[in-house]
Each structure stands twice: as structure tokens, then as C-alpha cells.
C-alpha positions as MATLAB code, in Angstrom:
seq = 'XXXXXXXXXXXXXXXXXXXXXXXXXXXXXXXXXXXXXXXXXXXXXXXXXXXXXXXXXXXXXXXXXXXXXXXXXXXXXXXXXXXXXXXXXXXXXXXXXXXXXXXXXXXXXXXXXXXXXXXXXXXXXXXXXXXXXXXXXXXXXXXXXXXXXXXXXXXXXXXXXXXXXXXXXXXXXXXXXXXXXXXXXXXXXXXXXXXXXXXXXXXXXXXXXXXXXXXXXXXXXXXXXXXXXXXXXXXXXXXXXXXXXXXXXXXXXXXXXXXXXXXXXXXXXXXXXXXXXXXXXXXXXXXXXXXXXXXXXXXXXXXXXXXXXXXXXXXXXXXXXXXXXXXXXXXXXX';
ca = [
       0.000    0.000    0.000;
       2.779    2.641    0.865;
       4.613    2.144   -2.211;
       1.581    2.138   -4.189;
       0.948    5.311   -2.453;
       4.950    6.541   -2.937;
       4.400    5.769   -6.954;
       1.182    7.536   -7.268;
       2.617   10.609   -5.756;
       5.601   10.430   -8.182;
       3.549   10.090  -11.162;
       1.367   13.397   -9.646;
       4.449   15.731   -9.208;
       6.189   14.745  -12.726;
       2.382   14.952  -14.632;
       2.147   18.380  -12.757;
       5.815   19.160  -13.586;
       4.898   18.616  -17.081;
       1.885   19.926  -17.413;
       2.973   23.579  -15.336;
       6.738   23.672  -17.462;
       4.344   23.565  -20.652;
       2.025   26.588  -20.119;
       5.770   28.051  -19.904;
       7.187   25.875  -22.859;
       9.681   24.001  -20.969;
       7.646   20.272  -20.513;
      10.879   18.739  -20.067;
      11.955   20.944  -17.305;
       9.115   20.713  -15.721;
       9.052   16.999  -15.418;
      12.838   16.932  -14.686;
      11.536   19.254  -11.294;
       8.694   17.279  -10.471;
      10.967   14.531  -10.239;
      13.144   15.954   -8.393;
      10.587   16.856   -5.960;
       9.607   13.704   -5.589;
      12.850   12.778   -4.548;
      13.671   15.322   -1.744;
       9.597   13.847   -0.470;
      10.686   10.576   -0.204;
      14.480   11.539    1.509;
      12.141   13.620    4.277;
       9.797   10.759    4.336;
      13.521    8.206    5.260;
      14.539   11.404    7.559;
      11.897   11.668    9.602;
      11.181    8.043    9.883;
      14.557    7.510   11.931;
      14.037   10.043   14.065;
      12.143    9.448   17.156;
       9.374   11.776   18.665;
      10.941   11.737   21.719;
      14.103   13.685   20.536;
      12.088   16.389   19.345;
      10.226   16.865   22.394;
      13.335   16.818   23.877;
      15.068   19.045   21.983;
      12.233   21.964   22.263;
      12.344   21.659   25.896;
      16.243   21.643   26.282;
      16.140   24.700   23.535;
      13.519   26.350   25.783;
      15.448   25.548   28.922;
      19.320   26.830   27.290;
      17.217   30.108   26.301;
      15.451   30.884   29.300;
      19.188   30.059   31.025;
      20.690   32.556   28.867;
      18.299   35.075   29.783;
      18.837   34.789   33.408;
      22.625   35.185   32.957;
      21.918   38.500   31.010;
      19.881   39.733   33.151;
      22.098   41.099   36.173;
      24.237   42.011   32.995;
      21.446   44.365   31.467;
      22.734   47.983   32.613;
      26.159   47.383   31.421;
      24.791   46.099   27.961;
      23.480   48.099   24.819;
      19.486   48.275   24.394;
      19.963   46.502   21.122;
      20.290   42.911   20.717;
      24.411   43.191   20.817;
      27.562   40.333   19.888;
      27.204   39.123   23.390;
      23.570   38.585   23.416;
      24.130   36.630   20.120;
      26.604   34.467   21.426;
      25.496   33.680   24.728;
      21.630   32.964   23.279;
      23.284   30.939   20.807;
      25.517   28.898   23.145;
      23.281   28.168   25.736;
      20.236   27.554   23.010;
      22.544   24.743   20.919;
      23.710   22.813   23.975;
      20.411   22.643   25.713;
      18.676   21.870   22.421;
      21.122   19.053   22.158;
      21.406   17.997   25.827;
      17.493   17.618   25.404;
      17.555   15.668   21.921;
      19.735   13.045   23.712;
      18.284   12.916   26.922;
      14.814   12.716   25.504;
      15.443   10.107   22.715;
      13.620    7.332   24.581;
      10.891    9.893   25.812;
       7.492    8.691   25.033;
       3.812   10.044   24.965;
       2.715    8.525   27.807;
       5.676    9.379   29.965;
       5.570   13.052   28.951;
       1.616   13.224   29.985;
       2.515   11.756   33.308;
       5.105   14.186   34.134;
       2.787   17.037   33.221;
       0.643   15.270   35.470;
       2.727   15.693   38.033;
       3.265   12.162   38.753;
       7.132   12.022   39.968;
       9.269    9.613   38.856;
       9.825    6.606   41.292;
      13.447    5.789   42.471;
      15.166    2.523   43.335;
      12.945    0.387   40.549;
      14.218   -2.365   39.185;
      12.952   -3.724   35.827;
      12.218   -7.573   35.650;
      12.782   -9.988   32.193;
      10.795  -12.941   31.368;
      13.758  -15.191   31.890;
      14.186  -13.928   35.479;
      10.493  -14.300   36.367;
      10.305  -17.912   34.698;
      13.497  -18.717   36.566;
      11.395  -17.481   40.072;
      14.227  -17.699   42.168;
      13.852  -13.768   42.305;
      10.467  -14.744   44.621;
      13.370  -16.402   47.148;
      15.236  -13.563   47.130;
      12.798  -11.404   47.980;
      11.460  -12.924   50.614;
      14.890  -13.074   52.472;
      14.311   -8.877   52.164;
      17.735   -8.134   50.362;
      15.728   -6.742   47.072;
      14.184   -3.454   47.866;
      12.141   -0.590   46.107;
       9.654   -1.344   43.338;
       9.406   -4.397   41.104;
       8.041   -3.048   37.529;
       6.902   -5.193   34.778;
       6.438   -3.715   31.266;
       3.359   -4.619   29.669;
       4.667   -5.896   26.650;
       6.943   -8.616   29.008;
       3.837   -9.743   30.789;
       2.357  -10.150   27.189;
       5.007  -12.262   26.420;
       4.885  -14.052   29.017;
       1.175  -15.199   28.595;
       2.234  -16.312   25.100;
       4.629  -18.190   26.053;
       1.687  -19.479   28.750;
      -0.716  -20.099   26.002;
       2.004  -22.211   23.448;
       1.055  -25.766   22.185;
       4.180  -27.031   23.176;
       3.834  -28.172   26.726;
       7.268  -27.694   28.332;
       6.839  -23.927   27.256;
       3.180  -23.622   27.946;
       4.812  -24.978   31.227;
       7.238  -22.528   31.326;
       4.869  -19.378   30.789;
       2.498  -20.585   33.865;
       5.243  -20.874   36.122;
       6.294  -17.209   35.352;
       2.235  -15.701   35.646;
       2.405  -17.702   39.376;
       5.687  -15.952   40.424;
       4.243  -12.809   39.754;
       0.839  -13.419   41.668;
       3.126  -14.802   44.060;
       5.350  -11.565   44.587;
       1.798   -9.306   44.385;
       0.978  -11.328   47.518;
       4.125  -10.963   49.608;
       4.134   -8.220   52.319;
       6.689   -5.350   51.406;
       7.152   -6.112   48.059;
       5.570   -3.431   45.471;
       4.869   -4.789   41.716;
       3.892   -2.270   39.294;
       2.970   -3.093   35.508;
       3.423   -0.029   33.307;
       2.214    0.541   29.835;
       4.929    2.051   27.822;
       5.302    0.067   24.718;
       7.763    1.674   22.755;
       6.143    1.118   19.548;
       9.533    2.600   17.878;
      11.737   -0.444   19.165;
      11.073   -4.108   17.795;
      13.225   -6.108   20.179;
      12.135   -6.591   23.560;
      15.246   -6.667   25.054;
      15.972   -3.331   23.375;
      12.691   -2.538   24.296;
      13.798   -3.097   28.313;
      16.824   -1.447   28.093;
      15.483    2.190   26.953;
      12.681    1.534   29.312;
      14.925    1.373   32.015;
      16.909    4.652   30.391;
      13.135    6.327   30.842;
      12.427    4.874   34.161;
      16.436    5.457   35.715;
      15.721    1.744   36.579;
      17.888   -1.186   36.904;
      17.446   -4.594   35.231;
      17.178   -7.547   37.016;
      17.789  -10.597   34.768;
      19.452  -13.810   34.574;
      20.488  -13.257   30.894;
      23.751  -13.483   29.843;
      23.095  -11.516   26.197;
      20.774   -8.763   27.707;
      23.596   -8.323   31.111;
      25.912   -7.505   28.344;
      23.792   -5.275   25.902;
      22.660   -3.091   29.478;
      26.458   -2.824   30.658;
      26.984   -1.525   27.022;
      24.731    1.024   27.132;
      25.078    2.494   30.845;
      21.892    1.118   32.463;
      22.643   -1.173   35.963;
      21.863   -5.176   35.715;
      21.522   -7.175   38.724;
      22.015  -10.962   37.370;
      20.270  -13.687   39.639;
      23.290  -15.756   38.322;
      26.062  -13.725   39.323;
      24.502  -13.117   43.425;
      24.088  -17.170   43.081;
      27.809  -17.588   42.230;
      28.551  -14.824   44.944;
      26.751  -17.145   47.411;
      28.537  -20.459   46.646;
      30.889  -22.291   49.428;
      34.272  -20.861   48.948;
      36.710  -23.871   48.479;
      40.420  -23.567   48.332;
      43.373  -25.732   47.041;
      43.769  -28.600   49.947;
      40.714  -28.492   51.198;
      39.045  -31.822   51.510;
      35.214  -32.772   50.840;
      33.302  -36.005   50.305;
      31.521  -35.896   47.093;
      29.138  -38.437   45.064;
      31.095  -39.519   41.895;
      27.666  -39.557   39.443;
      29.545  -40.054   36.008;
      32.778  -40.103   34.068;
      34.292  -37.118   32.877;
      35.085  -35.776   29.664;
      39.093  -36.746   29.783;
      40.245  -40.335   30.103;
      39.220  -41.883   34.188;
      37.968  -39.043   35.128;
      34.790  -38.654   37.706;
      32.487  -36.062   38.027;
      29.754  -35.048   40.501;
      28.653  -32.351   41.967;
      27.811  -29.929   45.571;
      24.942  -29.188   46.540;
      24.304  -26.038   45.003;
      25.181  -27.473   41.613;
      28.535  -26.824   41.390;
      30.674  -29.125   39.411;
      33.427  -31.183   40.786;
      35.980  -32.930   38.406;
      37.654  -36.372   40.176;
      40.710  -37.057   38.884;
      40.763  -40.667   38.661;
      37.597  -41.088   39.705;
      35.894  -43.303   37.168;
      35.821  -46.425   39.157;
      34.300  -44.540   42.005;
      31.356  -43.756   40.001;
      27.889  -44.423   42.152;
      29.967  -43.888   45.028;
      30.894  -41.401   48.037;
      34.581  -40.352   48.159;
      36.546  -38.169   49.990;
      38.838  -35.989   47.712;
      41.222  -33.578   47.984;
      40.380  -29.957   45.766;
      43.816  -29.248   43.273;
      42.203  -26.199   41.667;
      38.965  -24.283   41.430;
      37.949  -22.477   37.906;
      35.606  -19.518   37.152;
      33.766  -19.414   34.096;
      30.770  -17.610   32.427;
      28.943  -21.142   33.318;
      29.882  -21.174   36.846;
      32.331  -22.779   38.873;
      34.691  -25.850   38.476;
      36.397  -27.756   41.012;
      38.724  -30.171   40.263;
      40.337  -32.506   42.884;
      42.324  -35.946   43.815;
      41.309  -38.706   45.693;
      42.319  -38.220   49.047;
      43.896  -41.367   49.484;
      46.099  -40.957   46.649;
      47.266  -37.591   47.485;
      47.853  -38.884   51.277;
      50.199  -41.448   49.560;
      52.196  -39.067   47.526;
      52.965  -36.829   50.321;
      54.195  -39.521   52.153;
      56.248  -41.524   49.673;
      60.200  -41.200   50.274;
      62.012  -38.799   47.607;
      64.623  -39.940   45.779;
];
């Protein structure tokens, strides 16, 4: 339909070319400028399709603002300037006029409708909220952690996540349909607990396709953090400036510490990856590499930890039996 609508209007503006450069005698020229015409309406149709409302508003108001600053710096200046709009007048207007005009087009760029109307409203903007993502409210341990009273301020959940999440609630396939339930309950669930405000706001952010885009300029509008258990979307907010609180980093914050020579008893529940090795694991989930500990598997042993690893997945222990350490610290040297 648009480009029906973009070809119609080019046929228009080169028939009216041709038809106004012909009362004048020049047909040719006049089809050669409704072209071009038709051109520069399709370049401002591009321009102003990238830029978003909310920089405009924002600019007017930070032009507005640099202007009326201007004027109050002039104004204890007045006796000692000329009547007539002088050099200094020009220059300080100008100054403070192009840098609040562009403080306000970047500070407004995720400004929306509804967040200018409640504003003007009056309605002041909450502090210490902390944006929650569909993988964090599926995962529901955020429900523990709130209870234990370390999470404060407000919870808020966009309106286009809690959409999500019901469609993920509503899919045929039943592990997600699963999935999506368990999310809708953790949210009742926090709505009931004592202390704990939830807020769903409306802001959609029609401009934005991707909803974890769409969650990080929310939190821009709201000065919120996000709290979220993903590893792409912790990365993307860190990039652009906005605070994540990851569910999997405070779990890896909260894990035993174990150090080289410690001993432990651990469950041997399957061979590892490299040739006799054992693997099982604590029990918060962490993963503990046996050397030689294939023929241990389905059993308890008591090991000895060599070396513990950080990753992005968590952490790795890896360790000796403790029997066969025992006997090389004891066996003569040559």
C-alpha cells in the first residue's frame, strides 16, 4: 500500500511538472523538477522516519530551557549592555540555546507520549525500581530472594513482558506452555508478599522491535535497573550504561568458597570428559571434576580440591582422591 501510495505521488508531481513547465514551454523541465521533488519527499519521508518523537520533544524543551538560562545570565548584565540585541547577546543565546537543544535531543530520545503526559501530570518519577525480564520471572528464584528482604524498592513489569509471558503461557508445546504458567504464578506470588511493590506499566515503545531493546530504553526512561538472569541482555545493558543485577552472578557470589587442599566427600555420578575421570557435583550445583575417579562412580569419596575455575557457566572444582594424594605426600624422595 505505501509504495503504491509513494508511486502515485511520483507520477502526480512529474504529470504536474509537465503539465505547469508547458504553459511556460519548458515540458521537459518541468518533469525533470517534479521529479526531483519527488525525490527530496521521499528523503524527508527516510529522515523523519529515523528520528524518534521523543528527541524532538526533547530538543524543544532543552532549547527552551538553554534560552530561558541565557536570559537569566543577562539579566544582572542588562545595565552594562546596549538596548539593542548586541555580539554578546548573540553568542550567549546561541551557546546556551545549541547545547540545551542538544542535551534535550539526547536525553529525551527514549521519551514517550505517555511518559511526557505523566510528568505534566505531576506524577514524579519513582526511584530505586528495578525492571524484571521474562527469563528472570520464569526462573522465580527472584520470589526467594525477595522474601529473604535483600531486594528493595519497586518491582516493575512492562506490559509488553507480561504479554510475552502469557504467550509463552498459552504455546502448544507443553514444556513452554509450562514454562509461561510458572512465570504468571511468580508474579501473583510476589503481588501477595508483604513489602514487596509490583507495578505493571504501559509504555510500549512502539519505535523499538526487540524486547530486550525494548527493556533497556525503558529502564533509560524509568532510571531503573534490570534484574535478569540473561547473559546476552547483562551484556547489551552494561553496554549502554543502564545497571543489571544478574540472579546468576549473586548465586555464584553465594557459593561455598573452596580452596586448594581443602578436603570434601563428594558423590562420583559419572565419568568425565578426559580419560578416568569422575564427576559429581555440591549441593548447590557446582561441578566437581575427580581425577581418577571413574571407578568410584555411584559412590561417596573423599577428595582432595587441586584447583577451582571460574567461568561464564559457573564454577569448576577439580580434585584428587584423598587417598592418593595422602600417599604421595608420604612416599620417600629420591
Amino acid at each position: 500500500m505505501i509504495l503504491l501510495l509513494r508511486l502515485l505521488m511520483l507520477v502526480l508531481l512529474i504529470s504536474g511538472g509537465y503539465l505547469l513547465g508547458s504553459r511556460y514551454g519548458y515540458p521537459y523541465i518541468g518533469m525533470a523538477l517534479g521529479a526531483l521533488l519527488a525525490l527530496v519527499a521521499l528523503f524527508t519521508e527516510k529522515f523523519f522516519e529515523r528520528i524518534v518523537l521523543g528527541r524532538i520533544i526533547g530538543a524543544f524543551i532543552g532549547l527552551f530551557a538553554g534560552l530561558l538560562f541565557a536570559k537569566a545570565i543577562l539579566f544582572p548584565l542588562k545595565p552594562f549592555l546596549p538596548d539593542s540585541i548586541s555580539t554578546v547577546h548573540f553568542i550567549v543565546y546561541s551557546l546556551f540555546g545549541y547545547s540545551g537543544m542538544l542535551i534535550g535531543a539526547t536525553r529525551g530520545r527514549n521519551l514517550t507520549l505517555s511518559g511526557l503526559i505523566r510528568v505534566m501530570k505531576g506524577q514524579t518519577m519513582e526511584t530505586n525500581q528495578k525492571l524484571l525480564d521474562t527469563s528472570v520471572i520464569i526462573d522465580g528464584r527472584i520470589a526467594d530472594v525477595c522474601e529473604t528482604g535483600f531486594i528493595e524498592g519497586t518491582l516493575v513489569v512492562p506490559q509488553f513482558i507480561l504479554r510475552e509471558l502469557q504467550h509463552i503461557a498459552d504455546s502448544p508445546d507443553p514444556l513452554r506452555r509450562a514454562r509461561g504458567r510458572r512465570g504468571l504464578d511468580i508474579l501473583h506470588k510476589l503481588q501477595k508478599m508483604a513489602g514487596i511493590s509490583v507495578r505493571i506499566v504501559e509504555e510500549e515503545l512502539p519505535h523499538i522491535k526487540e524486547v530486550d531493546s525494548k527493556l533497556v530504553a525503558l529502564a533509560k526512561i524509568l532510571d531503573a535497573k534490570i534484574l535478569t538472569n540473561d547473559f546476552n541482555l547483562n551484556k547489551v545493558a552494561e553496554l549502554q550504561g543502564v545497571p543489571v543485577l544478574n540472579i546468576n552472578e549473586l548465586a555464584n557470589a553465594l557459593k561455598p568458597v573452596v580452596l586448594p587442599g581443602e578436603s570434601m566427600n563428594v558423590f562420583v555420578l559419572k565419568e568425565g570428559k578426559e580419560p578416568n575421570q569422575g564427576v559429581g557435583y555440591m549441593d548447590d550445583g557446582t561441578m566437581v571434576v575427580v581425577e581418577n575417579g571413574r571407578r568410584y562412580i555411584g559412590q561417596n569419596v573423599d577428595v582432595v580440591v587441586t584447583s577451582v575455575l571460574q567461568t561464564t557457566a559457573g564454577r569448576m572444582i577439580f580434585t584428587r582422591i584423598k587417598e592418593e594424594e595422602e600417599r604421595e605426600e608420604v612416599r620417600p624422595r629420591r
